[in-house]
Legacy VTK file of the C-alpha trace (Angstrom):
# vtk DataFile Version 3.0
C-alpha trace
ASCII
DATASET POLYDATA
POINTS 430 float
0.000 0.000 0.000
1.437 3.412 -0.991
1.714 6.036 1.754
0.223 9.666 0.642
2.602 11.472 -1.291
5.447 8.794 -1.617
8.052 9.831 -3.931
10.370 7.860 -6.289
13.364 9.325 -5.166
12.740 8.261 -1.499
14.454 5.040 0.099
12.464 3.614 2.567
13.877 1.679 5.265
12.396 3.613 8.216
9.026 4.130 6.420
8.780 0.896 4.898
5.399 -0.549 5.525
3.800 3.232 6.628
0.113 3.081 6.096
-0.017 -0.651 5.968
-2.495 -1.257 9.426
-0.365 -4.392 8.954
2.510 -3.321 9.744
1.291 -2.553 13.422
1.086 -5.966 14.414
3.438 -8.705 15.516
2.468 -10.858 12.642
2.531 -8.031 10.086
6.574 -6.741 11.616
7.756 -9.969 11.434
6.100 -10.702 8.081
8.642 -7.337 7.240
11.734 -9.570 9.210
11.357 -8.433 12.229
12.716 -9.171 15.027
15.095 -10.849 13.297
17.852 -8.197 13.922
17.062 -8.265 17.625
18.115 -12.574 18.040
21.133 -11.719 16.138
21.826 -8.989 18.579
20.995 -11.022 21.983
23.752 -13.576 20.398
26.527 -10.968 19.669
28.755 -9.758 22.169
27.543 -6.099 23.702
30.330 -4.466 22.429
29.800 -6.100 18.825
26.360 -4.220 18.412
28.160 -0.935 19.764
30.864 -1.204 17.235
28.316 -2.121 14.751
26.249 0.824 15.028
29.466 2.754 15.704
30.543 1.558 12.010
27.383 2.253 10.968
27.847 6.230 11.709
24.540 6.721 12.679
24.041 10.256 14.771
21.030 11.159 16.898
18.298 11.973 15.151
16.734 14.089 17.589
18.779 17.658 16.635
21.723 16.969 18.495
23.422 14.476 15.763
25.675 12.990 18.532
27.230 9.798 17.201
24.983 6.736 18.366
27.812 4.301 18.968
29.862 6.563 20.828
27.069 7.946 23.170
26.221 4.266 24.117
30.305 3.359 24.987
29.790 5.863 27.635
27.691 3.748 29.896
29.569 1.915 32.582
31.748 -1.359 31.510
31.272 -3.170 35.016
27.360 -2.895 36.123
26.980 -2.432 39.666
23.245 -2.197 39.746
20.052 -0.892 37.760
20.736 0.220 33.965
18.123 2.066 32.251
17.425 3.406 28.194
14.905 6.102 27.973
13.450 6.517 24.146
12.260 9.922 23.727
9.082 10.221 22.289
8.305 13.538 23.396
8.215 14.806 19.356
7.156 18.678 20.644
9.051 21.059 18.404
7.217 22.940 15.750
7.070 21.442 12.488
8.312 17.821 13.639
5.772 15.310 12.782
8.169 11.857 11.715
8.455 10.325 15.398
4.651 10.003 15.426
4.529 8.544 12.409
6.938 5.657 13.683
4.783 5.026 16.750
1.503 5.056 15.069
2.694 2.694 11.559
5.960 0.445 12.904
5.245 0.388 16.774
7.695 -3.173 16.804
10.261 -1.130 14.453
10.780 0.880 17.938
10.484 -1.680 20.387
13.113 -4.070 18.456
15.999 -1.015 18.667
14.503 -0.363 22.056
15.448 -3.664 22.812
18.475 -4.347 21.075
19.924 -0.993 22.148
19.262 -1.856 25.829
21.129 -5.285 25.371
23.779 -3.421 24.121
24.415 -1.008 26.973
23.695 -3.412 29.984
20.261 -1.449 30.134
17.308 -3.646 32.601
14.541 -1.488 31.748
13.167 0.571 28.626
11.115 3.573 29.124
9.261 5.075 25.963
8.629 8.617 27.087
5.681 9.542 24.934
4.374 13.236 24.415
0.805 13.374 26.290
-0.843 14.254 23.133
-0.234 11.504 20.944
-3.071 9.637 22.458
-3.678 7.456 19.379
0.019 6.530 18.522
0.317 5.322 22.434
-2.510 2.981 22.516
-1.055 1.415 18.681
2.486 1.456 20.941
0.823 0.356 23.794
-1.201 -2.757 22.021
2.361 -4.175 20.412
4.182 -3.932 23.797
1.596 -6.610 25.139
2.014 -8.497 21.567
5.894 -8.677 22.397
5.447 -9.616 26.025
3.007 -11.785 24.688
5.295 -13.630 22.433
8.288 -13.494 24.941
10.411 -10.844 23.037
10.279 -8.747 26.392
10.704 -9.708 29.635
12.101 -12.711 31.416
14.733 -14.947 29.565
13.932 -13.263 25.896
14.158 -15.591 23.204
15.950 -18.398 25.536
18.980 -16.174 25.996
18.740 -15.809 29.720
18.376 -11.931 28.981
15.954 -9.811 30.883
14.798 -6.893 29.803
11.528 -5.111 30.800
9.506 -2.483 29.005
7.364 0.640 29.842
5.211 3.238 27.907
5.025 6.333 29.946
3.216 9.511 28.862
3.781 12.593 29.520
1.787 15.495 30.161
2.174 18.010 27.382
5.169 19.732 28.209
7.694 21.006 25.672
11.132 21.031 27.862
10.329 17.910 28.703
12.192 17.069 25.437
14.748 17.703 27.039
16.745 14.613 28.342
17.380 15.739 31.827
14.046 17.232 32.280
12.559 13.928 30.714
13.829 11.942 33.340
12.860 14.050 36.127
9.306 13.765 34.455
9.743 9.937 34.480
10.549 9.712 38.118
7.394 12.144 38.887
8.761 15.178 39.530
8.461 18.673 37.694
10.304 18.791 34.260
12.562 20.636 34.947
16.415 20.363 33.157
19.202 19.383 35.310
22.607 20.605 35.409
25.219 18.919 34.034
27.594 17.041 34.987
26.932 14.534 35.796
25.964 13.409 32.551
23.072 10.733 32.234
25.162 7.820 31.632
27.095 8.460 34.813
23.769 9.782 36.807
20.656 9.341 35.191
17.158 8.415 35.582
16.359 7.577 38.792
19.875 8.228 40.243
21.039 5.583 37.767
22.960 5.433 34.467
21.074 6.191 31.581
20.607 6.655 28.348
18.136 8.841 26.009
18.052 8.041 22.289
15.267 9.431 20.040
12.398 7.160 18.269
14.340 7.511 14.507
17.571 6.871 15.936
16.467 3.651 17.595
14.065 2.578 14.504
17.506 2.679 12.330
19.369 -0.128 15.048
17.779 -3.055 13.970
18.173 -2.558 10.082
21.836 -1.704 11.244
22.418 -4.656 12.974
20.703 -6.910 10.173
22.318 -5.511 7.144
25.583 -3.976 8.584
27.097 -1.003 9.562
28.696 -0.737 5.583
25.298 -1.528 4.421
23.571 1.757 6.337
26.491 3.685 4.700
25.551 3.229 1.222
22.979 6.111 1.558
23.930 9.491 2.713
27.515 11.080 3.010
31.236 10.181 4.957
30.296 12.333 7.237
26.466 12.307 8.046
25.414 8.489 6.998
22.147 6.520 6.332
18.255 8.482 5.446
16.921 11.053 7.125
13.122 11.569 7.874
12.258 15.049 6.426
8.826 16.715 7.926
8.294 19.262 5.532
5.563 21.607 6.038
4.615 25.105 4.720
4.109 26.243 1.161
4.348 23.797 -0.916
2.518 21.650 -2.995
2.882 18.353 -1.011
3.733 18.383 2.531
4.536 15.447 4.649
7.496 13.470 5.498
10.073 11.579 3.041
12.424 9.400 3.987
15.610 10.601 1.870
19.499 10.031 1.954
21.132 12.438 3.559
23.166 14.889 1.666
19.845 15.264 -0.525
19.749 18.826 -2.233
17.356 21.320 -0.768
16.060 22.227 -3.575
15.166 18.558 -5.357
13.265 18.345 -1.607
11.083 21.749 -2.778
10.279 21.658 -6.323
11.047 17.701 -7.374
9.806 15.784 -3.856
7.161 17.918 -2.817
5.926 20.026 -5.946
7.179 23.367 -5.741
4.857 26.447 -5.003
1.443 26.926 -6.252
1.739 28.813 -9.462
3.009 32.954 -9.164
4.497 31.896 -5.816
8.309 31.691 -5.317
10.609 30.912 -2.329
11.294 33.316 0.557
12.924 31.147 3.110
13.626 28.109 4.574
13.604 26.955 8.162
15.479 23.406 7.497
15.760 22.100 11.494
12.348 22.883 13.338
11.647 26.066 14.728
14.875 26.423 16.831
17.220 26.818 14.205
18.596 29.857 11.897
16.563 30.659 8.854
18.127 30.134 5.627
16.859 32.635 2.554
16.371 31.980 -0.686
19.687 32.451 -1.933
21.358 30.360 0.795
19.044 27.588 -0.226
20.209 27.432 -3.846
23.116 24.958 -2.945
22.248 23.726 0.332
22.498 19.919 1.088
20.711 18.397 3.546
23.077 16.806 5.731
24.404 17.780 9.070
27.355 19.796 7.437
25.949 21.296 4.537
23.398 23.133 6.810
25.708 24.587 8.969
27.721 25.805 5.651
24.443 27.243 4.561
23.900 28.863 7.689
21.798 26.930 10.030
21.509 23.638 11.301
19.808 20.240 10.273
18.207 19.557 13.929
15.693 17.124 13.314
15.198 17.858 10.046
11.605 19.486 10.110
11.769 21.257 6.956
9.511 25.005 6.859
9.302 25.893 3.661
7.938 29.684 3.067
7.143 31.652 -0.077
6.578 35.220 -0.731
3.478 35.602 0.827
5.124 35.338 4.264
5.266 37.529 6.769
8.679 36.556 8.517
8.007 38.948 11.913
4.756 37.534 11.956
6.009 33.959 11.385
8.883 34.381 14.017
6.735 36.258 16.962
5.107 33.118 16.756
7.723 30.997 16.901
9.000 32.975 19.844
5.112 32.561 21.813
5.521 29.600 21.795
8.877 29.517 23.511
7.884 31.945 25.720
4.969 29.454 26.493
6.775 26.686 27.068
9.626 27.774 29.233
9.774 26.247 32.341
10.742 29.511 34.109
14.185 28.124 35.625
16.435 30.097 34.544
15.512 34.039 34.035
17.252 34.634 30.832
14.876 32.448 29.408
12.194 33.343 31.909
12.575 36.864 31.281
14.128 37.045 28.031
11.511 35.287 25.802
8.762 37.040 27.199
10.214 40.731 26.147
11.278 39.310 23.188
7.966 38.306 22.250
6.398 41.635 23.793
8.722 43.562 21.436
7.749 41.572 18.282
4.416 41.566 18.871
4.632 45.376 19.179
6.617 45.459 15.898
4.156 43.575 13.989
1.487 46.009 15.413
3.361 48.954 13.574
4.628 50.250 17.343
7.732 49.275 16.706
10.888 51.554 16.194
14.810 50.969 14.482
16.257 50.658 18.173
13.854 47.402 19.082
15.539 45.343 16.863
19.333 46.595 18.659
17.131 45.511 21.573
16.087 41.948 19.812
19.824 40.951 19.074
21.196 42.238 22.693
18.563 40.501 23.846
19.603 37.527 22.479
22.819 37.620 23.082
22.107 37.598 26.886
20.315 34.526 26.276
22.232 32.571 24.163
24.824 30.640 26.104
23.701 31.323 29.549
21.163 28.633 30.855
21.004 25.322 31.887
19.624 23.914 28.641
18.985 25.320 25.272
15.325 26.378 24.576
16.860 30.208 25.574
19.031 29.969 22.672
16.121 28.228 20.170
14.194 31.514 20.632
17.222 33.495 19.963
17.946 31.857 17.521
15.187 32.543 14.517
15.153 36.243 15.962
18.619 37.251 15.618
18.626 35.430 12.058
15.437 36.846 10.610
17.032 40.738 11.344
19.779 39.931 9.521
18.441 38.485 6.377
15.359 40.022 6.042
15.929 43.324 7.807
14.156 45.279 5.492
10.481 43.051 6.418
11.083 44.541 10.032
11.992 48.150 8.559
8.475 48.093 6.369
6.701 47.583 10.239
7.946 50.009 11.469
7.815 52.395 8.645
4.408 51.827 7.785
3.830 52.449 12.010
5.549 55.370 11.443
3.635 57.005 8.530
0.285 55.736 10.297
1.514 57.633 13.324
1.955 60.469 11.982
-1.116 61.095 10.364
LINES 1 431
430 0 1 2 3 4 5 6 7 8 9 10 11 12 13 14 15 16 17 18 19 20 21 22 23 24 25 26 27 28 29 30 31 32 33 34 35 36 37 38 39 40 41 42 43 44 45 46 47 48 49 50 51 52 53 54 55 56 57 58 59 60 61 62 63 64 65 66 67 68 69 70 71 72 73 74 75 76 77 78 79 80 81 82 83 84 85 86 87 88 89 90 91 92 93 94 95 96 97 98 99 100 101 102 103 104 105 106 107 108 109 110 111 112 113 114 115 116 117 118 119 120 121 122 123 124 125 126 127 128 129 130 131 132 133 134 135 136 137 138 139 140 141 142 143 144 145 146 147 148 149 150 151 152 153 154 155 156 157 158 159 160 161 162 163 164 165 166 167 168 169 170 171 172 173 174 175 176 177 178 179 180 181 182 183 184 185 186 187 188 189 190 191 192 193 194 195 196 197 198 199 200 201 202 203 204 205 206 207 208 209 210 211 212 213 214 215 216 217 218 219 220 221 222 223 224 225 226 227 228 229 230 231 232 233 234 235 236 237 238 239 240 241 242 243 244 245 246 247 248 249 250 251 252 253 254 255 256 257 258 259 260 261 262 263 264 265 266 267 268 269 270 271 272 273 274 275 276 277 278 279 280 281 282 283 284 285 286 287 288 289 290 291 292 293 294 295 296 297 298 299 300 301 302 303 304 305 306 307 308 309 310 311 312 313 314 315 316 317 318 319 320 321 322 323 324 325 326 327 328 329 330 331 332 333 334 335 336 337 338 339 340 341 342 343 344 345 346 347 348 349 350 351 352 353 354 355 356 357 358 359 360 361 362 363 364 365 366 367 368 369 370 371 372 373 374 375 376 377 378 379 380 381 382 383 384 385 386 387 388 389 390 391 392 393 394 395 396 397 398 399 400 401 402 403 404 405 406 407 408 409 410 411 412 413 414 415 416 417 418 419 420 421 422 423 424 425 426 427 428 429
């Protein structure tokens, strides 16, 4: 069955078997080979799968892009008690809409890296921190964790290996930082989300005092193809540098929305006008937000040569984070667009620490007034000293994802915040 919009050029490994109800059950997974991957794994040495996925050069896929391989060597060698892997689920930043997806169409695709990934790092227990809206996606997630405990792929002695490992779906209850992976696990052990300061690091002190550690939903749906096919195998798609396919949530104007699985290193602008149609006709490109919300905007003329990959962002200007693609054409208002980007921030901040606290709600006060044609030259000095004071200076980084967008969207598209403020102006004095 074809999934809405699927394109030619996309290679689906991840997405393979999306909108197939099939593909949600045991029967229908292993129909696909799963679970396949994960009694290979149980039979390799630990430190095989590590190198394995460390050959592999699979980075997070949840913004950070931290090498998978590496981030699991640095959980204790000698276990003294209680290891844990936390999967974040909690898929909150705007215009990310590919780790629901996973949950909702391959629930077993997760739980077999879940699993093999906790074998790997000595891990007893899985938790799947879920964001509290995806009601629907948790009770699909929810039904295949009782098929697999069912079938004795979780739990005692899995597959006759004499491995335990243990399972649990937790849900959370709607709050953005709790993306974040310290403020995750303080969620988990029912206390306020709040981020902690580190050191220590999670996989020295992590959930529930013990080591830990947090992968996101893609990065742990790409193990157990990994571990089948080989590390050499995953690198036959992408680039040295940034291996494997990429989900890409694209939203905005364009003619086709959705997400694509693509290699990375795919050019920005095959992603716009081949994969997903171009503009509707007399429209052209404006900009480009290529990493969710949080990241630099990119203009047109940055996009021309852009690759999507985690360098060729950056080299454009911005940064791949999770690859939640924005795509806006002329019609767009970019204070407009941004002042809403930084609500939302402003929102969601857990009040902590008062650069944030403070700093996203004048931020938004002073856009808003902008776009209301109060503005003046000097608030946009203000803006950028703004967020400069916030960039750098708190315990986690949803300060500098409001900065971010802000300080970027003066200095590419000055002239939309000079028009405000003109047209204020002119208005004002009549």
């Amino acid at each position: 069955m074809a999934f809405p919009y699927e394109h030619e050029r996309e290679v689906r490994i991840l997405s393979r078997g999306w909108g197939d109800p099939r593909t949600r059950t045991l029967e229908g997974w292993k129909a696909l080979g799963g679970y396949q991957a994960l009694e290979k794994a149980l039979r390799m040495p630990r430190g095989e799968v590590i190198d394995e996925v460390k050959a592999s050069g699979l980075r997070g896929r949840g913004g950070a892009g931290f090498p998978t391989g590496v981030k699991w060597s640095f959980m204790p060698k000698e276990k003294t008690g209680p290891q844990y892997l936390c999967c974040n689920a909690d898929e909150s930043e705007p215009g990310t809409f590919k780790d629901r997806e996973l949950l909702r169409w391959t629930p077993h695709q997760l739980i077999e890296g879940c699993l093999i990934a906790a074998h790997a790092i000595q891990a007893d227990h899985v938790f799947i921190y879920c964001r509290g809206e995806f009601f629907e996606a948790v009770q699909v997630l929810a039904r295949a964790v009782e098929e697999a405990y069912e079938a004795g792929l979780i739990g005692k002695d899995i597959l006759g290996t004499g491995i335990d490992i243990e399972l649990t779906v937790h849900s959370g209850a709607g709050a953005y930082i709790c993306g974040e992976e310290t403020a995750l696990m303080n969620s988990l052990e029912g206390r306020r989300g709040l981020p902690r300061i580190k050191p220590p690091f999670p996989a020295a002190v992590g959930a529930f005092g013990r080591p830990t550690t947090i992968n996101n939903v893609e990065t742990l749906c790409a193990v157990p193809h990994i571990v089948q096919h080989g590390g050499a195998w995953y690198r036959e798609q992408g680039t040295e540098k940034s291996s494997g396919t990429k989900l890409f949530c694209v939203s905005g104007h364009v003619v086709r929305p959705g997400n694509y699985e693509l290699p990375l290193g795919f050019p920005l602008k095959d992603l716009i006008y081949d994969v997903c149609g171009g503009f509707r006709p007399g429209r052209s490109l404006k900009a480009v937000i290529p990493g969710g919300s949080s990241v630099p905007i990119l203009n047109a003329a940055e996009c021309e040569d852009c690759t999507l990959d985690y360098e060729g962002v950056v080299e454009a200007g911005s940064m791949l984070g999770c690859a939640s693609v924005i795509i806006m054409d002329d019609t767009t208002d970019i204070v407009k667009q941004v002042r809403r980007m930084v609500d939302f921030y402003a929102h969601e901040s857990c009040g902590q620490c008062t650069p944030c606290r403070e700093g996203t709600q004048w931020m938004a006060r002073i856009l808003r007034r902008i776009e209301e044609g109060r503005g003046t030259e000097e608030d946009m000095d203000t803006l950028l000293d703004l967020g400069d004071q916030m960039t750098g200076t708190t315990i986690c980084v949803l300060s500098d994802s409001a900065a971010a967008p802000v300080a970027s969207s003066i200095a590419k598209f000055r002239d939309d915040y000079l028009a405000l403020i003109r047209r204020g102006e002119r208005v004002g004095a009549a």
